[in-house]
N, C-alpha and C positions, 0 to 999 in steps of 0.2 A: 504494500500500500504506500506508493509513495507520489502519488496524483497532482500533491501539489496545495492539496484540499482541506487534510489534516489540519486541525482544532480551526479551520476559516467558521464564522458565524454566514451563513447564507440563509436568504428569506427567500421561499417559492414563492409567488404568485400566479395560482392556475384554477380556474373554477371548474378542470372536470377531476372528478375522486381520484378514479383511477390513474390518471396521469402526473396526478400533485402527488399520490402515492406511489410510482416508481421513479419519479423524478428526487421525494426526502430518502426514500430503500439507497439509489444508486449514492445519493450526498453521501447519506451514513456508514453505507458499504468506505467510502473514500473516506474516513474520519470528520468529516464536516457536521458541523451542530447542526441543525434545521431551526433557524431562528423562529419557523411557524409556517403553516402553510394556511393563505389569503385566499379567501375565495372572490374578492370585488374588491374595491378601489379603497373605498371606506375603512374595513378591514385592514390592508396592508399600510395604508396609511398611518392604522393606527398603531401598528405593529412596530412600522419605524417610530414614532413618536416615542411610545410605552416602551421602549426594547430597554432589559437589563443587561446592558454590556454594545460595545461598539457591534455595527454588521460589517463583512469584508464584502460581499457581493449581494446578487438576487438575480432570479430567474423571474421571468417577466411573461406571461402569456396575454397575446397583444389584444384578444379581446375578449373581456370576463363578462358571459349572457348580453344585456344592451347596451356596456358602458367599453370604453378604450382604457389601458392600461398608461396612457400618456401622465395622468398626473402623479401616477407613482414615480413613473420612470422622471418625470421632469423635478420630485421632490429628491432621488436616488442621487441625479447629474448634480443639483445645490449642493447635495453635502459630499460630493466627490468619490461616490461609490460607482462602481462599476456595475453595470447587470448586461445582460446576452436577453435577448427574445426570442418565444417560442410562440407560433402562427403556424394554421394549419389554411390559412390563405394565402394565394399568392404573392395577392399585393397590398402587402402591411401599410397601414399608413402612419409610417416612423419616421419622416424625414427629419425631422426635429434633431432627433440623433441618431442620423443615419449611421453614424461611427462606431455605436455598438451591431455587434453581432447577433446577426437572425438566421435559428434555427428552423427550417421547416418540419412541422410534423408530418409524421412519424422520425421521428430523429433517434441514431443511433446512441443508447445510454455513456457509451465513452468515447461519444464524441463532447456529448453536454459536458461533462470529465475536463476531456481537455481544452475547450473552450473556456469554461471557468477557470483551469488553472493558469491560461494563456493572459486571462484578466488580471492576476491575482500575482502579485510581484513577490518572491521566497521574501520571510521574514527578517 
């Protein structure tokens, strides 16, 4: 286990069960805390707010039921966190920060791995 991942604090945000749940497995598998898994805006919002201890990154699913994941992602880029996006549509609409990384679903679990740890500068 040496991913890169180890004791990183990471926040999902994904509102399907199933995929915010192989998405915290693969984190945990790679020693990453799962700082929580957001299912809406509101939620991860408040996640960053309320969080006990710094986060190092977030996984970002670009669009949770009718709302876009932009204002988390635009609260993450303020305090100079890094996240990657996960979309199972073509065309995300990220241009905002077009400079993070977009995963298409179905995406390979270490690729998300290495992507994150490609974010995520050794301590």
């Amino acid at each position: 286990m040496h991913s890169g991942l180890e004791g990183r604090r990471i926040l999902v945000v994904e509102d399907e069960a199933l995929i915010a749940m192989v998405i915290e497995d693969t984190l945990r598998e790679e020693g990453a805390e799962v700082v929580g898994a957001a299912a809406s805006v509101n939620e991860a919002l408040r996640l960053i707010t309320e969080n006990n201890g710094p986060l190092d990154a977030a996984v970002l699913d670009v669009r949770l039921g009718d709302s876009h994941v932009l204002p988390v992602a635009n609260r993450l880029a303020a305090l100079g966190l890094p996240f990657v996006f996960v979309t199972g549509y073509q065309q995300a609409d990220i241009e905002v920060h077009r400079g993070a990384p977009v995963l298409r679903k179905p995406f390979d679990t270490d690729e998300l791995t290495a992507v994150l740890a490609g974010l995520l500068r050794p301590r």
